[in-house]
C-alpha positions in Angstrom: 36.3 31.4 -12.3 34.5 28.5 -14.2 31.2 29.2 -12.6 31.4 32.8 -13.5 32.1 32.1 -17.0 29.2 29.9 -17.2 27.1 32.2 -15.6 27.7 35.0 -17.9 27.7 32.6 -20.6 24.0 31.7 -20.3 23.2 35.1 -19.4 24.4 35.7 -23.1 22.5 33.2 -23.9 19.3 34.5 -22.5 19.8 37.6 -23.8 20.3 36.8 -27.2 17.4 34.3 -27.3 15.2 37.4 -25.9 15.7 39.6 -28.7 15.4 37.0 -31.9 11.3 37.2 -31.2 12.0 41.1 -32.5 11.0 41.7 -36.0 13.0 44.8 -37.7 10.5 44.9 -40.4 7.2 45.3 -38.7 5.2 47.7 -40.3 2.8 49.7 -37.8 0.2 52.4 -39.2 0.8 56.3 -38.4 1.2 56.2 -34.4 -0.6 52.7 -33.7 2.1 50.8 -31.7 1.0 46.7 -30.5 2.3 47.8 -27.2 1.6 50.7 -24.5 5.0 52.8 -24.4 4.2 53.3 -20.5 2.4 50.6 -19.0 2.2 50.0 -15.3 4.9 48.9 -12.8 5.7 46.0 -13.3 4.8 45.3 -17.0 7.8 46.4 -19.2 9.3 43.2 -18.5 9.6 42.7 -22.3 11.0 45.9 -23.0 14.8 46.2 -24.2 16.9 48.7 -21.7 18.7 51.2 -24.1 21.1 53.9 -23.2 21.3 57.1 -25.1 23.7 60.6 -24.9 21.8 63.5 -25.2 22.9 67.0 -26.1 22.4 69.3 -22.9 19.9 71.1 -24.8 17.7 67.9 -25.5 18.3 67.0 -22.0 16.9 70.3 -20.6 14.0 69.7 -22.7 12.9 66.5 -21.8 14.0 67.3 -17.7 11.3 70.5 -18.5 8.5 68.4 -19.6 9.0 66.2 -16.4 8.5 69.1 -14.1 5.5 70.2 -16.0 4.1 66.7 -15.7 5.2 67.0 -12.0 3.6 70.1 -11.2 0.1 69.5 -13.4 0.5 65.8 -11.1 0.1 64.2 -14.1 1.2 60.8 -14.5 4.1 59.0 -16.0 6.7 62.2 -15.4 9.3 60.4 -15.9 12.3 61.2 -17.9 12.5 57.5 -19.2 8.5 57.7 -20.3 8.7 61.5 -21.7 11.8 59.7 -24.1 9.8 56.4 -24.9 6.8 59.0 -26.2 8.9 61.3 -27.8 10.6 58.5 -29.6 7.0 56.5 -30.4 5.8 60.2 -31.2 8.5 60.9 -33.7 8.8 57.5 -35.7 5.2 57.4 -36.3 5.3 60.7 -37.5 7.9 59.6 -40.2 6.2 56.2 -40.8 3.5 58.3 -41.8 5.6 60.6 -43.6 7.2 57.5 -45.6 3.5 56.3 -46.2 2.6 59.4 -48.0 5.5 60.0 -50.3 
């Protein structure tokens, strides 16, 4: 059980340490972000794994824009990248909002 504890112990650790880098404060102009929301496979190793509820009704909207995507073949239909550019999409909007008050 001791090596078990420790494992999950410096996983903590690790974890923890990974996010202190994070600034809440950042300031980004309108819809400039300093990373891609989609990169490639393989290159969201720095990205933080969130899980969200949705309402069914959100849910049937973002599963709708996937098949779009899917059947135009165009890339990144995911439901996970449709969310991470709705979400980019939606705080820029009110960054810009804020900017303009």
């Amino acid at each position: 059980m001791s090596k078990e504890s420790d494992r999950l112990k410096a996983l903590a650790r690790k974890v923890s340490e990974k996010h202190k880098g994070i600034d809440p404060k950042n300031e980004f102009p309108g819809n400039v972000f300093p990373i891609d929301v989609n990169p490639p496979h393989g290159e969201k190793g720095g990205f933080i794994k969130v899980t969200a509820t949705l309402s069914p009704e959100t849910y049937r909207m973002a599963m709708a824009e996937v098949t779009r995507r899917k059947l135009a073949k165009s890339g990144d239909a995911q439901i996970s990248a449709v969310i991470r550019e709705a979400l980019a999409a939606y705080l820029g909007k009110e960054k810009e909002k804020q900017a303009s008050a």
